[in-house]
N, C-alpha and C positions, 0 to 999 in steps of 0.2 A: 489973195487970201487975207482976211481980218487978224488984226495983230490980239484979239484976246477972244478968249470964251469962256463963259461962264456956265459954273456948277453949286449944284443946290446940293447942302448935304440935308438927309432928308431922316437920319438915322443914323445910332450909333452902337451897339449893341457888344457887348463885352461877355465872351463866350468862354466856359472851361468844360462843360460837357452840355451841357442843356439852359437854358438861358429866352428872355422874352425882352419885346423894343422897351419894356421899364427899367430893365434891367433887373430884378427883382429876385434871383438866384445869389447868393452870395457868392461872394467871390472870394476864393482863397489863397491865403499868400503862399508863394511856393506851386502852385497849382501853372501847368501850363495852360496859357493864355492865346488868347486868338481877338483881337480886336475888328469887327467888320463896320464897316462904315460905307451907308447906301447914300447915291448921288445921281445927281439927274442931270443932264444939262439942260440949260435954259435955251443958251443958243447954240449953233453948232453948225459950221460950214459943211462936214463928212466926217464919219466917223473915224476916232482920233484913239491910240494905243496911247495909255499914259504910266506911270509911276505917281504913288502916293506916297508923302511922310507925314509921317504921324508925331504930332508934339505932346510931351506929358509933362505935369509941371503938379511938383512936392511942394509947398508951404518952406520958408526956406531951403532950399535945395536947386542945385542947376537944372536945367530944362535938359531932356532926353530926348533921344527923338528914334523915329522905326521907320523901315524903311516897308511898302508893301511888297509881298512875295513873290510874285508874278506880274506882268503886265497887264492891266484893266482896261477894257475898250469901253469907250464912252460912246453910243451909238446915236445918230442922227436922229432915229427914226425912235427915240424914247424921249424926246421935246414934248410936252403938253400931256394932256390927261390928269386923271385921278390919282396924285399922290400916296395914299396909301395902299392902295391896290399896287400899283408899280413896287414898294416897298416888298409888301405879300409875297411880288412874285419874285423877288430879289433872295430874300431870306430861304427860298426854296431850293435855290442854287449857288453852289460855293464861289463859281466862279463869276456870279452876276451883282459882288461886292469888290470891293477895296479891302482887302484883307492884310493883317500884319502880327503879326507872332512874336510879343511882347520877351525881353528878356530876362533872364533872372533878379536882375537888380530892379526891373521895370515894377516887379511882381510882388515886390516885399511889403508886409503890411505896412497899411496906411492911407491916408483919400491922395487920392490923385485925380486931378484935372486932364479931361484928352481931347484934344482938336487936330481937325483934318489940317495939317499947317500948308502943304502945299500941294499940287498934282502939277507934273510936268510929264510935255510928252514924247513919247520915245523914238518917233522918229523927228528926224531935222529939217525945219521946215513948220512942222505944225504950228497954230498960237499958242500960247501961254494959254490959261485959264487962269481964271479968278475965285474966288470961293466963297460960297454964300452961305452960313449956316453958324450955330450956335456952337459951343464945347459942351461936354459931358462929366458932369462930375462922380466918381467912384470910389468906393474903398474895398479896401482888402483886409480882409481880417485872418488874423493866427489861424489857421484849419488843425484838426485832425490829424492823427498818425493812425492809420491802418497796419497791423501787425500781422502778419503771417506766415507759418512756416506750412510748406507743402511738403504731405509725405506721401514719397510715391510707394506701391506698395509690388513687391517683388514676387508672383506667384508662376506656382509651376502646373502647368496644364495637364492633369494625371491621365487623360486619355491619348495626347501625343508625346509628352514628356518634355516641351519646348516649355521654356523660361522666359514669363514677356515682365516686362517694366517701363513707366512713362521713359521716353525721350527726352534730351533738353527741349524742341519746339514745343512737349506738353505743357511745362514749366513754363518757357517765355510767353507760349498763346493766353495763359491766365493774367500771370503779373501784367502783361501787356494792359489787354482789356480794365483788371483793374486802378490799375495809372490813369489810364484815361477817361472813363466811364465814373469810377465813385466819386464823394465829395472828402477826397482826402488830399490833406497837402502834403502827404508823403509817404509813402508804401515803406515800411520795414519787413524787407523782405528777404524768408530762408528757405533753402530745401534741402531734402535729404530721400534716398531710398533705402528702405528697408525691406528684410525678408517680411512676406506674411505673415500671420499668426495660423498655424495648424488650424485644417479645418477651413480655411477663407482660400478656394480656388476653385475654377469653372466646372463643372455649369454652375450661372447666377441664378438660374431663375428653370421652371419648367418645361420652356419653351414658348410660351404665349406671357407676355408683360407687356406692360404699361406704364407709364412714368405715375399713372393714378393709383395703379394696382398692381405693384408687382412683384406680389404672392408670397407664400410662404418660405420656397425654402430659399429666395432672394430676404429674404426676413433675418432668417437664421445667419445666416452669411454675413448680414450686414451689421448684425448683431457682435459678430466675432473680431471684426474689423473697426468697430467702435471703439469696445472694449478697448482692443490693442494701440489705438489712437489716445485713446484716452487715459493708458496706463503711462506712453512716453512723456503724455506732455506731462501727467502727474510728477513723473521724474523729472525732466528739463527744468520745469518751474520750480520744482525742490531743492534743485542742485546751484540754483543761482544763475542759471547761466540763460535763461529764455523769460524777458518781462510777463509779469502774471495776466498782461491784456491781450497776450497771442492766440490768432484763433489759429487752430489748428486743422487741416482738410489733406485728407485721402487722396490718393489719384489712381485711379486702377487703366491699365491698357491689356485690353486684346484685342487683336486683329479680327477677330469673328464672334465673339462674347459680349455684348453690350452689359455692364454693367449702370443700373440705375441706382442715382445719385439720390443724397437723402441727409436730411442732419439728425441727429440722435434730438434734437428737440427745439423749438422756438422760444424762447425764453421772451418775456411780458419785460423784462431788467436788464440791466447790463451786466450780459455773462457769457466774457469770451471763451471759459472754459465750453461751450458749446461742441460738438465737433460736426464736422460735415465729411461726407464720402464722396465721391463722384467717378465719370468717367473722363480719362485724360484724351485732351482735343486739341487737335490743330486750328481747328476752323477759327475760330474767332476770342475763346474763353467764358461765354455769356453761362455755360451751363455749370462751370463750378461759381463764379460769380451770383450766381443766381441761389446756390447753396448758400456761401457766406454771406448772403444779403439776409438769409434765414437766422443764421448767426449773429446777426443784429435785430431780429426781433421781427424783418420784415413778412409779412404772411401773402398766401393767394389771393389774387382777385377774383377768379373763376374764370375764367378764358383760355379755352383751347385745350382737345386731350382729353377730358372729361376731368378737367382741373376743377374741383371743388369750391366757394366763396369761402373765403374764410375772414375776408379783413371787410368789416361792416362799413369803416370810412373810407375806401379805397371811392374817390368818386366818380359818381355812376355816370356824368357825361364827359368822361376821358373812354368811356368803352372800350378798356384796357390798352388803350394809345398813351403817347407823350405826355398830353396835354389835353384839355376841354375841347371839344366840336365847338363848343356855345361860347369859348372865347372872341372879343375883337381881336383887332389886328394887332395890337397893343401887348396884349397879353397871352398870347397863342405862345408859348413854348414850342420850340425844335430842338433837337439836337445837334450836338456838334461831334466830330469824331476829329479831335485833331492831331491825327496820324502817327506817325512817327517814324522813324526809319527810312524805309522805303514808300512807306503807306502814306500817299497824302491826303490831307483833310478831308470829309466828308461831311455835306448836310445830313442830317435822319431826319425827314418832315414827319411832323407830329401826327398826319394823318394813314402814314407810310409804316413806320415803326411802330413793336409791342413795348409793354412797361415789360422790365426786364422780372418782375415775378410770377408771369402766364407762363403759359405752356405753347404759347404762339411765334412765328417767327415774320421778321427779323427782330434782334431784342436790345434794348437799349435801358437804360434810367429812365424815367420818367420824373417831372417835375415834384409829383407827390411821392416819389421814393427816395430821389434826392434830397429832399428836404427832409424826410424820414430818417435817412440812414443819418446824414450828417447832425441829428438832434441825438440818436444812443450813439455815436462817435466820441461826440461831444461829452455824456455822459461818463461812457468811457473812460474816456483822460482822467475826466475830474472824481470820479466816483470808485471808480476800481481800482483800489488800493491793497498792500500785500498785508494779509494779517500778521501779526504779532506771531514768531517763530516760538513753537514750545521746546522743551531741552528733547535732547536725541530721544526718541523710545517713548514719547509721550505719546503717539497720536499713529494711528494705522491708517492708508490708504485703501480703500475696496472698492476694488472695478470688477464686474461684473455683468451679468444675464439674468432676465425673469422673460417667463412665458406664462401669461393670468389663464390660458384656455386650458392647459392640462397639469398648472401648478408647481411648472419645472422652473429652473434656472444654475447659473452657476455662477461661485469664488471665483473669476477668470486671473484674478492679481492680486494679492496681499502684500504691502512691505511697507515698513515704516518711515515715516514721515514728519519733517519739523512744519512745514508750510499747512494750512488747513486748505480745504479745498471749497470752490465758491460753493457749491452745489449744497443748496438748505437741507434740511430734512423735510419728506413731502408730508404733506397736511392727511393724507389716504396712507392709512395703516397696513396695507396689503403685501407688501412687501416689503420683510425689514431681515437686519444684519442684526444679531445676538452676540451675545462674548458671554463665558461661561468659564469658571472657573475649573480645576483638576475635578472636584465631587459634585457638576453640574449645576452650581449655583450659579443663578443670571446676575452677572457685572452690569450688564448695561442691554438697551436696545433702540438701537436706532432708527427710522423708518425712512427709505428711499423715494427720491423723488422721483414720480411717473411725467407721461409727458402730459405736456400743457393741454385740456384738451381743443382751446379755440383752433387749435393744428389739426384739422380735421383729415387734412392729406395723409399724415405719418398713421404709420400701421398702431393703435393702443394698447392690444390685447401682449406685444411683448418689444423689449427695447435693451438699450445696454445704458448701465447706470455706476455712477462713482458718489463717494460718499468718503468724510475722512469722518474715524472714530476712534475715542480714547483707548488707551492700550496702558490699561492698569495692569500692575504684578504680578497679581495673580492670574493673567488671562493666560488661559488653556486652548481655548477653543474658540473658534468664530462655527457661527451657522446660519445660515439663509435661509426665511421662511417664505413660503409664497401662498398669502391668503390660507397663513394658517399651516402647509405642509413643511415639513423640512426637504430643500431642495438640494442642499449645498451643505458642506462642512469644511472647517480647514484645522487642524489642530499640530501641536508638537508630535511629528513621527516619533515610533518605537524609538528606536536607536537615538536620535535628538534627543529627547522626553529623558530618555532613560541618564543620559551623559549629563543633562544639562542639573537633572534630580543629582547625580553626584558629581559636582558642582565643578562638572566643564564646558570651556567657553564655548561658540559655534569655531572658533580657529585652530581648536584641539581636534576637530573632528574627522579631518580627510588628507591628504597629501598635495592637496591640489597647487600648493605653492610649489611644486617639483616640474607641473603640467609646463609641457615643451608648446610653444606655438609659433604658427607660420604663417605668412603673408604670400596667399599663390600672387604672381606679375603676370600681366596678360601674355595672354599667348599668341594668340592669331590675331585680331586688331585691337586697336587702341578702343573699343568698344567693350570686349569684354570683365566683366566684373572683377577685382578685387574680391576673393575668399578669405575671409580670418578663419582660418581651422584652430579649433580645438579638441586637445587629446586630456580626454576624462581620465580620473585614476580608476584602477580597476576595482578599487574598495570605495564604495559609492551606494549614500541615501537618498532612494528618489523624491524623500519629502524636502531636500535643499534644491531650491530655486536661482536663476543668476540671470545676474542684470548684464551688456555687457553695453561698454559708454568707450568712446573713442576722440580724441582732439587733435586738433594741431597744435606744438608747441606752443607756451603762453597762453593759447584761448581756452573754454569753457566744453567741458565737457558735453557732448552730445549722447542720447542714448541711441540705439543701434539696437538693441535686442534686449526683451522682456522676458522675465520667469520660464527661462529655459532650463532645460535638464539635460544628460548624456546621449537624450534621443537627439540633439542637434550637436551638431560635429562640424559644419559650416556656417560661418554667420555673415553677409555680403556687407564691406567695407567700403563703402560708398565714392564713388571716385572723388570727390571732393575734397573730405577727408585726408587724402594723400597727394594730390597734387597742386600747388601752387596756383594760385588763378593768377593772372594778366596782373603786372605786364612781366612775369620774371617767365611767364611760358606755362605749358603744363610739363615742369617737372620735378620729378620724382621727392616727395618731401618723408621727413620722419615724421611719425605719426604716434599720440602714447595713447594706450588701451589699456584701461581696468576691467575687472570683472568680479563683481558684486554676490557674493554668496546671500545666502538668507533661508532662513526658516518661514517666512512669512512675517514672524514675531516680530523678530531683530534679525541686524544683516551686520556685513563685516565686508571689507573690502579684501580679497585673497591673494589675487593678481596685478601687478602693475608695469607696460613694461611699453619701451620706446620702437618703434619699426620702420625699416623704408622696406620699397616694395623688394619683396622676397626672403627678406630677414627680418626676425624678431628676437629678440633677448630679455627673456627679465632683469629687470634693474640688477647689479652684482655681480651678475652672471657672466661668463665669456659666450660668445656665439656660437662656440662650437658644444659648450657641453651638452 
């Protein structure tokens, strides 16, 4: 047998989700990496198993080097032919390269130099090989932080009476996908489950839906669910404790209810207050994904479902794939899926795989989405910035409901606010928020912003909308007008009104700093929920509203539940919340919980007090009183 044999390397190709033989995807630092490197042999006695190492090399800095992942068969019978066709068909399959999975350090911004440095092979006996081929030079630049908190949403099915809520695999299937799939060099990632908001539980829909069309009273539903999405993060961002670039997205699970997914609106800017809804999934996570791809601005192409066009430069010979048909070989983008866990890598050929904003399967990124997301990413960082905080009681928060076909809507959340909120006032006067003082004079009015209409997918005619507005001294009253009718009101109740006219505070008003509360412990497995019960005073205005926000020692307040009244007596404490995560175990931690009275006007903190599971005490207090 010949003491050497030679290989051509014939390609170098540096892959984080999708990527072409230019290399032409940027590359981001911090971003998992996959280096493939195509080779041929020239000569070849019989096909020969090899190992490859890969050399990389910083401008002052020591040389690195990577070992390939598996073993590479260098095959006899791939001597001669047409180089870039062999190439084609190499890239089509993962394991017909030399592949190596760059380390952390490997990946830190900056250019870096990479050559195939050697291939030896693995059994004893074979020849050495020689290497024929050029290095590749790259850089990696800062990427993006992608921000998300996932809220699962806790609903109870009024025709069985069963309680469903996302899983952790709903949670892990999303964050997964988005790790690997967007152009982010780093997922900030949170979740939480919460009760429903009244009113948001099955049926979703009439029975016949559609991801294009699905219907009215999935309309309504998803409306209430916005809202209530959109009134936590209101909170969360107010209280300091969740950065103002969080997008925030729903998760709904039933086992026989499909809920269809949906964002409150496409924004043209970068505006992560956006929210998105969906259904929670094992499979793979492409469908909430596909949501918060919305949330950055991305639109339809029209493919699959009776998916609408809506984005005019989405281009027309990708026909809704990877990448161009009408590409060379050169420039043909594929996808990469590089795995993780248990999952190992995966080619997605471009001609194989949808852009991940059809309604076609299977779904991936696309070159022109990738490159899309990562431009309002980018914006993002740089441009989304926290307004200037006004003093307490300056500025009201309102989330809300409009419906333009029968000129309904509702106040769904009022409470004040230092933080202003991204959300403009819309340029269409149709729907607007009033403040009016005790003798009906108009303080002010503001008008909401409807949705985008190049979104031609989302339902127009009704939506859920937030808006922050001044909350001068005199205000008495909020009211909602829709195209002119009054649809909504919220004012100082009787008894409020009357107490605050003789001149006492909201914390004169109830006993509720007396209210006992409890922390149920599961019962039967380690699955079921955490209850915060509370016990209302018996002398109680149903025009005071309450927040309830819950933390683990030292951290930041979360909220937990919105503008409740003494019709709620349970509120689901999320396991998180109370148990310690890895590596101390899941157990048992103390847990503090406030709860936020308010008028809508002004609000007052009532309650505040420390729990592990099955005990709670207000601050002062002994346990047993």
């Amino acid at each position: 047998m010949q003491a050497t044999a030679t290989i051509k390397v014939l390609g170098i190709e540096v892959v984080q989700s999708i990527q072409n033989l230019r290399n032409e995807i940027p590359l981001l630092a911090g971003k998992e990496t996959v280096v493939r490197v195509y080779v041929r042999p020239t000569d070849l006695p019989a096909d020969m198993p090899v190992k490859g190492t890969l050399e990389l090399r910083r401008e002052g800095e020591q040389t690195s080097e990577a070992a390939s992942e598996v073993d590479f068969v260098l095959r006899k019978q791939d001597i001669g032919g047409d180089d870039p066709a062999f190439v084609a068909g190499q890239r089509r399959v993962f394991e017909r390269s030399l592949n190596f999975r760059l380390s952390p350090e490997q990946i830190r911004a900056g250019d870096v130099r990479i050559c195939l440095k050697g291939v030896a092979p693995s059994l004893q006996g074979d020849p050495k090989a020689v290497i024929q081929g050029d290095d590749l030079g790259v850089t990696f630049v800062p990427g993006p932080t992608l921000r998300v908190r996932a809220v699962g949403l806790r609903v109870r099915d009024p025709q069985t009476g069963d309680v469903h809520a996302p899983k952790p695999g709903h949670f892990k299937s999303l964050k997964s996908y988005l790790e690997r799939a967007f152009p982010v060099s780093r997922i900030e990632w949170s979740e939480i489950t919460v009760d429903a908001a009244a009113g948001f539980e099955p049926p979703y829909s009439e029975g016949t839906v559609s991801m294009a069309d699905p219907g009215p009273l999935w309309q309504k539903k998803f409306d209430i669910a916005c809202a209530q999405i959109m009134a936590i993060r209101a909170r969360d961002i107010d209280d300091g404790g969740v950065d103002l670039r969080t997008h925030y997205y729903g998760m709904v699970y039933h086992p026989d209810d499909f809920f269809v997914g949906a964002v409150s609106n496409v924004p043209d800017t970068p505006r992560p207050d956006i929210v998105g809804i969906g259904p929670a999934e094992l499979e793979d996570g492409s469908y909430g994904a596909h949501e918060l791809a919305h949330t950055l601005g991305r639109m339809h192409p029209g493919l699959c479902g009776g998916q609408r066009t809506e984005d005019p430069a989405f281009p027309a010979s990708y026909h809704g794939k990877l990448s161009s048909a009408d590409a060379d070989s050169d420039h043909l983008h594929h996808g990469l899926d590089v795995g993780g866990g248990l999952e190992r890598p995966q080619v997605l050929p471009s001609d194989e795989w949808y852009d991940l904003m059809t309604y076609c399967h299977p779904l991936w990124v696309s070159a022109y989405s990738y490159k899309g997301m990562l431009e309002r990413l980018v914006e993002e960082e740089g441009t989304v910035k926290p307004p200037a905080k006004g003093g307490a009681g300056k500025y009201l928060q309102i989330v809300g409901t409009y419906n333009l076909d029968d000129n309904k809507g509702a106040l769904s959340y009022v409470f004040p606010v230092r933080t202003l909120s991204l959300a403009p006032e819309g340029p269409e006067r149709r729907v607007l928020v009033v403040g009016l003082d005790a003798g009906g004079k108009k303080l002010f009015e503001s008008s909401v912003e409807l949705k985008r209409a190049a979104a031609t997918d989302l339902p127009h005619n009704s939506g859920a909308f937030q808006i922050t507005v001044p909350a001068p001294d005199k205000l008495s009253k909020l009211e909602l007008r829709v195209d002119g009718d009054l649809a909504d009101s919220r004012s100082l109740g009787g008894a409020i009104s009357a107490a605050l006219s003789n001149g006492k505070g909201l914390d004169e008003l109830s006993t509720f700093d007396k209210t006992a509360i409890s922390v149920s412990p599961p019962v039967t497995s380690p699955d079921d929920p955490l209850l915060l019960k509370i016990t209302w005073p018996k002398l109680y205005d149903r025009d005071l509203r309450h927040t309830v926000q819950a933390r683990l020692p030292g951290q930041k307040w979360q909220t937990i539940a919105v503008d409740i009244t003494d019709a709620t007596t349970d509120v689901v404490l999320d396991r998180r919340l109370v148990y310690l995560p890895a590596p101390e175990g899941k157990r048992p931690a103390s847990v503090d919980v406030q709860i936020l009275r308010s008028s809508g006007f002004s609000e007052t903190p009532i309650f505040e007090g420390t729990a592990t599971v099955g005990l709670m005490q207000a601050k002062g207090e002994s346990p047993d009183r």
